[in-house]
N, C-alpha and C positions, 0 to 999 in steps of 0.2 A: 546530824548527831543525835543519837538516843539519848536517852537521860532518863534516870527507874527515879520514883519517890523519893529515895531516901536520899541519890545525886541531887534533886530539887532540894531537898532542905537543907542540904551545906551548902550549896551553891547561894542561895537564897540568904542562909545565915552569913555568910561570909561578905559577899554584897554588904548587908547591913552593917556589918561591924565596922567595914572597912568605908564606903561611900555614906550609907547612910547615919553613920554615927551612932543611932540605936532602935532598939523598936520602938514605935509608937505604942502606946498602952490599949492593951487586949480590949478598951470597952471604944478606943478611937478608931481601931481597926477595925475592929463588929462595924462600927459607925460605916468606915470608907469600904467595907464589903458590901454592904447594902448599897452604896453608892457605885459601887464597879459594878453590880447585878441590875441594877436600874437601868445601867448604862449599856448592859447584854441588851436586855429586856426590849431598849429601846431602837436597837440596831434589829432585832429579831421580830417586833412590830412591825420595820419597815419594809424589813426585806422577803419574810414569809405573812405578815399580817396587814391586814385592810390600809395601812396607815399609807403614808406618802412620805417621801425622804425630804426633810427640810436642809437649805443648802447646808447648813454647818453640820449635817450627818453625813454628806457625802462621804465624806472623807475620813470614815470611822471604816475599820475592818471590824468584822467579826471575830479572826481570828486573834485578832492584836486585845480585844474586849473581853474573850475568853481567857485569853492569857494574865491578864489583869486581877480579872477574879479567884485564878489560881492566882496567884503571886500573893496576893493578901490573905488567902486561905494558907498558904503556907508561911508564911508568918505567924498567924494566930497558932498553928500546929508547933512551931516552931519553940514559940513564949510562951505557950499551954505545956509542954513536956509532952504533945501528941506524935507518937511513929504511926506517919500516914501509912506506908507500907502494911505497917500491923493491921492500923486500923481499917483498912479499905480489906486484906485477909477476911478475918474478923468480920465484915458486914457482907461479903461473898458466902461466909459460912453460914450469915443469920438469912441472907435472904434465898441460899440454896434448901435452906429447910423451911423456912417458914410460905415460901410461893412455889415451892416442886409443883406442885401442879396447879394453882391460882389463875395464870395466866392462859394458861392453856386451856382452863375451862371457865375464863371471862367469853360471854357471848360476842361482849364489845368489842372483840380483839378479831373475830373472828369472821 
């Protein structure tokens, strides 16, 4: 099943209303997205970085940790009054003009 940005934030909003009863407040969600991105962080340590998986990571997907992160990023977007769609538009526009050619003539890429 596809699903575009703006499917995510009703889908997401709706969830909430209905199962989670309401949002958390935008500075407890900052809070638990820093906590979801840790929680990337630490699976991506283990699995592309020097680290070693301790037993209670086994059982951690990546994909299920990345989904997490969105989930509470689309929340804050949600109770911010932010259109991901727009916004993510919008930063394709800032970053097709401001890196047109950056990358291309970073040495380090090359």
């Amino acid at each position: 099943m596809e699903i575009t940005l703006k499917q995510a934030q009703a889908q997401v909003d709706h969830w909430i209303r209905t199962v989670g009863v309401r949002y958390f407040s935008e500075l407890t969600n900052m809070a638990i997205l820093t906590e979801e991105v840790g929680e990337l962080a630490r699976i991506m340590a283990r699995k592309y970085g020097d680290q070693s998986f301790k037993e209670s990571d086994k059982q951690k997907e990546l994909a299920d940790e990345m989904a997490d992160v969105l989930w509470v990023l689309i929340c804050m977007a949600n109770q911010t009054g932010v259109d991901l769609t727009e916004a993510l538009t919008k930063n394709f526009e800032k970053k097709d003009i401001r890196d047109a050619d950056r990358h291309k003539n970073n040495e380090k890429l090359k």
